[in-house]
C-alpha positions as CSV (number, residue, x, y, z in Angstrom):
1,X,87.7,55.3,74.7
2,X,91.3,55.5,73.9
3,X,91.0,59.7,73.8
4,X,90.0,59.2,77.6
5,X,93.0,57.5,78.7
6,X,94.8,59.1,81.6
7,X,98.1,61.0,80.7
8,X,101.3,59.5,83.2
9,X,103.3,61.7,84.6
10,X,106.3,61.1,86.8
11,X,107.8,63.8,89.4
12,X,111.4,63.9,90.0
13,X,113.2,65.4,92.5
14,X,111.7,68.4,93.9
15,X,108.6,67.8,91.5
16,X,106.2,66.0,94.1
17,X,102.9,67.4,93.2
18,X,101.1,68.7,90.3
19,X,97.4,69.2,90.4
20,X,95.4,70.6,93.3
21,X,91.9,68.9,92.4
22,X,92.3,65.0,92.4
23,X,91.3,61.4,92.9
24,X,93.9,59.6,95.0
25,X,94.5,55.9,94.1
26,X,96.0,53.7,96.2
27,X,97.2,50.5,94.8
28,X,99.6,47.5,95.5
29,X,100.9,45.6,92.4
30,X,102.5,42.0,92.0
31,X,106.1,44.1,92.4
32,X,105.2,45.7,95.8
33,X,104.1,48.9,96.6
34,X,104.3,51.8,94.5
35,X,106.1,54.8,95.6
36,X,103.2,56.3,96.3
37,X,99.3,56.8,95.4
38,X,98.5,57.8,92.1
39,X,96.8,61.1,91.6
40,X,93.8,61.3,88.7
41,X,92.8,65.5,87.9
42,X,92.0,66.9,84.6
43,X,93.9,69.5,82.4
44,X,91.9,71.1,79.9
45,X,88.9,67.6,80.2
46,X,92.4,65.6,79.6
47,X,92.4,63.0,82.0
48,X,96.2,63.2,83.7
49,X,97.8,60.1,86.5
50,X,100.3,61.8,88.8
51,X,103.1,59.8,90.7
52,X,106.5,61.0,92.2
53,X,108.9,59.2,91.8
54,X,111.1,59.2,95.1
55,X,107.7,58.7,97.3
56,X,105.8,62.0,98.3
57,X,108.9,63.0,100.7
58,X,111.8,62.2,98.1
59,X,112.5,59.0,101.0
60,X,113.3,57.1,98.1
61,X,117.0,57.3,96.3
62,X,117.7,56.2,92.7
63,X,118.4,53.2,93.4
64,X,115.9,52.2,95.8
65,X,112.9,53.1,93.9
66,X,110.3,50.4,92.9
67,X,110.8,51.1,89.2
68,X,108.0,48.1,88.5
69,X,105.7,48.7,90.6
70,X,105.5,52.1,89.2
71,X,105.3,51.4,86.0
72,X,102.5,48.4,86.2
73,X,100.4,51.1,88.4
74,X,100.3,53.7,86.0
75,X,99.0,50.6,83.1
76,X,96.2,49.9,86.1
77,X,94.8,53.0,86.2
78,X,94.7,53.0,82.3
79,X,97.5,54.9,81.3
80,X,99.4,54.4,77.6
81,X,101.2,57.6,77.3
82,X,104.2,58.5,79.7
83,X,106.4,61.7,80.1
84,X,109.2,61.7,82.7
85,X,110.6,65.0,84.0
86,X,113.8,64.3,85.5
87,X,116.6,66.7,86.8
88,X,120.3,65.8,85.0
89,X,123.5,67.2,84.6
90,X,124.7,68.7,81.6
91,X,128.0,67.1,80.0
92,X,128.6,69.6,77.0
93,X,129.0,73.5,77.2
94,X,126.2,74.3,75.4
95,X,124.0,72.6,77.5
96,X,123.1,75.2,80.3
97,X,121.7,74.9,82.9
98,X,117.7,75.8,83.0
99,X,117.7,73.8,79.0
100,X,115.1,71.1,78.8
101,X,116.8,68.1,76.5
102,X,113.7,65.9,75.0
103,X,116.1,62.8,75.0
104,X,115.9,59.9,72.2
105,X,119.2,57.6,73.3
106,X,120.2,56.3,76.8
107,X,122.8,54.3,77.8
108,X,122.8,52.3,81.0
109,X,125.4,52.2,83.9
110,X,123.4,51.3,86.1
111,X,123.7,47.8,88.1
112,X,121.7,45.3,90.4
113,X,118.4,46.7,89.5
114,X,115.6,45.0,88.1
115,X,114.9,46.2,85.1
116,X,113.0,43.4,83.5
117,X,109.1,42.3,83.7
118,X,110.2,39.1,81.8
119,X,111.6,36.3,84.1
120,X,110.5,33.0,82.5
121,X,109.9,30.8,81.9
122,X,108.5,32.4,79.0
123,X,111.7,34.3,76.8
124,X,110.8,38.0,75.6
125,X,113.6,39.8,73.7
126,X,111.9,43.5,73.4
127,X,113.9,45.7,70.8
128,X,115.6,48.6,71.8
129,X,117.2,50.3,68.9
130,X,115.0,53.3,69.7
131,X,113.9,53.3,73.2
132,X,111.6,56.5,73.9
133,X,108.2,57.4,71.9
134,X,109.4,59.6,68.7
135,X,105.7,61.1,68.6
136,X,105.3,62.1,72.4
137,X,108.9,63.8,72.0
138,X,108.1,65.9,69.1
139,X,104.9,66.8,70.7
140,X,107.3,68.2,73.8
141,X,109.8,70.0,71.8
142,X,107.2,71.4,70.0
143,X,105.3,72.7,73.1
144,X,108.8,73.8,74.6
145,X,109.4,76.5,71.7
146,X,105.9,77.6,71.7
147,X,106.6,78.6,75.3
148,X,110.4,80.1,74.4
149,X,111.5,77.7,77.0
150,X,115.1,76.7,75.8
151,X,114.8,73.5,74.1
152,X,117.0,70.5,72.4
153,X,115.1,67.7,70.6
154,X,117.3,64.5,71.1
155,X,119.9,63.4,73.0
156,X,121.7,60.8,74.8
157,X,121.4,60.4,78.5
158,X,123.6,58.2,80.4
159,X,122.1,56.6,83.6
160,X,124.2,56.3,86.2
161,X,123.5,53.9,89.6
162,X,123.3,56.9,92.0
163,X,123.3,58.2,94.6
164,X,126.6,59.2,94.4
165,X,127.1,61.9,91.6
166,X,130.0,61.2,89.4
167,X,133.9,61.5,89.1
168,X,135.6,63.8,86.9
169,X,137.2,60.5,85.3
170,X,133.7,59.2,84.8
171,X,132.3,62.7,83.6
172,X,134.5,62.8,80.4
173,X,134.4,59.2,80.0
174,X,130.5,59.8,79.5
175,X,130.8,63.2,77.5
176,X,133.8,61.1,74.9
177,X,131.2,58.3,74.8
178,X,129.0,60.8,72.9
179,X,126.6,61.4,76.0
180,X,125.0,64.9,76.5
181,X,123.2,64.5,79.9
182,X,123.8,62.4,83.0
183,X,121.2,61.0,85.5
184,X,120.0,58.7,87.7
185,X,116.6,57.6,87.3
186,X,116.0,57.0,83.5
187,X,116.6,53.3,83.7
188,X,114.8,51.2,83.9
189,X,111.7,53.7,84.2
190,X,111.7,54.3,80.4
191,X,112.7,50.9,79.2
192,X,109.7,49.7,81.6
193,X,107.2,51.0,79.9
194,X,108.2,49.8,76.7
195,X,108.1,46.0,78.0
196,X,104.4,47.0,78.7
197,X,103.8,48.5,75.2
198,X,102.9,52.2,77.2
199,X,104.8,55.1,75.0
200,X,107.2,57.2,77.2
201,X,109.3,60.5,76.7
202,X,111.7,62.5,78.6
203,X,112.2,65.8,79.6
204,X,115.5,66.2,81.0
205,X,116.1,69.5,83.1
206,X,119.8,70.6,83.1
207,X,120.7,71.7,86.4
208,X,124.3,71.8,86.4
209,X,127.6,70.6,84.8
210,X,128.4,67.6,86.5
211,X,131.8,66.8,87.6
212,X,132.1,70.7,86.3
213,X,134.0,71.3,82.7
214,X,137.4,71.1,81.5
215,X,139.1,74.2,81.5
216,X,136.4,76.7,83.0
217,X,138.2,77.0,86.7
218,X,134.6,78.8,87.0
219,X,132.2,75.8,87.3
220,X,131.9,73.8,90.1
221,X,131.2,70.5,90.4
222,X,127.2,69.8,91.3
223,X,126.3,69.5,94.6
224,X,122.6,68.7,96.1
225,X,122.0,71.9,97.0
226,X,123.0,73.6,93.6
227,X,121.1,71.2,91.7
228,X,117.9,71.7,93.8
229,X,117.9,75.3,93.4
230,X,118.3,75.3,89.7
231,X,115.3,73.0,89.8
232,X,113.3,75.2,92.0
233,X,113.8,78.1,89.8
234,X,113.0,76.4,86.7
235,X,109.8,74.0,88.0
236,X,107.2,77.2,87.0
237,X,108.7,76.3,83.3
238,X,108.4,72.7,83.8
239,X,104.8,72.7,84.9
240,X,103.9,75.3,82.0
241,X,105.3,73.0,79.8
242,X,103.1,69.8,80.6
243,X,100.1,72.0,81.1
244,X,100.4,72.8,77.5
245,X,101.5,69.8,76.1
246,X,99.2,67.3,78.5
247,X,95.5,68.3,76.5
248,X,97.2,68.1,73.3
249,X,98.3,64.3,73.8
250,X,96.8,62.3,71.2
251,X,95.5,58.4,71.7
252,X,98.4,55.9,71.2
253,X,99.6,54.8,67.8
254,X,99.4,51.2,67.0
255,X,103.3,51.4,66.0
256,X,106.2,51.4,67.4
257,X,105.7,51.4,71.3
258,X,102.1,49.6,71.1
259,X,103.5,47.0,68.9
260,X,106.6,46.2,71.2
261,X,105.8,42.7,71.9
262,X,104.7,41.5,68.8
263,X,107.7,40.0,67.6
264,X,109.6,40.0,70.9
265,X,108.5,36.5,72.1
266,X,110.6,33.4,71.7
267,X,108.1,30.5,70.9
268,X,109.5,27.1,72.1
């Protein structure tokens, strides 16, 4: 049963559609709406659930996006295994633009979102020492270098609250804080799905330097525009990438991510 279950997948900006051949699944959850339908096709007889994750038309900002709702969705239509493409900025030199980071670490700055499934009156401490699924992100990197597609395996993004980009100030306050890629949906998508016990892994997209670098007059800071394009050149990469990786999913392991409640509930 378990081998059947759909892979999730969530678009980012300028990733809004993946499969042509699909079941569209409209659903309403106990957090609202979802951003929009889910879409069900097949890669290789592997079941996959499709959602983008700023609405169909990118009408939703960072900030504004039903993180819950999209999270308990994909769980409804059977999905335990995530990945979550995302565009982000790079905040070391090395990092290039067009380099896919399979990120391990994030740290939140974001604020005023809802971030939690757990509201009482029942107390849930889930642990988050280690916050994305180790197995899915090996299976990623692994795929990446298959494909020659520039690849680091781990890595610490820090989410900002959007949908501002950020300050120079904040831009080396984030790269001396040991970060190596900024962005703005991460949290609390990932951390969601662990709450749930659903694995989840990132593949972050560098489109840009952020606030630009120190001491190369040459890079710009990111703009909208600048990011998008990078992202439009590199989405052919992106979708090669999950097309080989997607079939290859295995069903969930009873560790780690499965297990993520079991000793997370405070017993009165």
């Amino acid at each position: 049963m378990r081998e059947r279950e759909p892979v999730g997948i969530f678009g980012g900006s300028g990733f809004y559609s993946f499969l042509d051949d699909v079941e569209e699944i409209v659903l309403d959850t106990p957090y609202g709406p979802p951003s929009a339908p889910i879409r069900v096709g097949e890669i290789d007889g592997r079941a996959v659930a499709f959602m983008p994750r700023h609405g169909d038309r990118h009408t939703l900002p960072p900030h504004r996006i039903n993180y819950r709702a999209n999270v308990w969705a994909m769980r409804e239509v059977g999905v335990r295994r995530i990945i979550g493409p995302c565009a982000c900025g790079s905040l070391k030199p090395e990092l290039e633009p067009g380099t896919f980071v399979i990120c391990d670490q994030f740290i939140d700055r974001t604020r005023g979102r809802i971030d939690t499934f757990y509201d009482g009156p029942r107390t849930t401490h889930v642990a988050a020492a280690d916050p994305y699924c180790a197995d899915l992100g090996q299976l990623l990197a692994d795929c990446a270098r298959e494909l020659s597609i520039p690849v680091v395996e781990g890595g610490t993004v820090v989410v900002i609250q959007g949908p501002r980009f950020s300050t120079r100030a904040e831009s080396r306050w984030f790269a001396q804080m040991g970060c190596d890629v900024v962005n703005m949906t991460q949290y609390p998508e990932a951390w969601l799905a662990r709450e749930l016990g659903l694995c989840y892994a990132n593949v972050s997209l560098v489109t840009d330097y952020d606030a630009g670098l120190e001491g190369r007059d040459d890079i710009e800071p990111v703009s909208a525009d600048a990011a998008f394009e990078v992202f439009a050149r590199n989405i052919d990469r992106l979708r090669a990438l999950l097309f080989r990786a997607v079939p290859r999913v295995g069903p969930q392991p009873e560790d780690q991510c499965a297990s993520a409640l079991d000793r997370a509930i405070v017993q009165g």
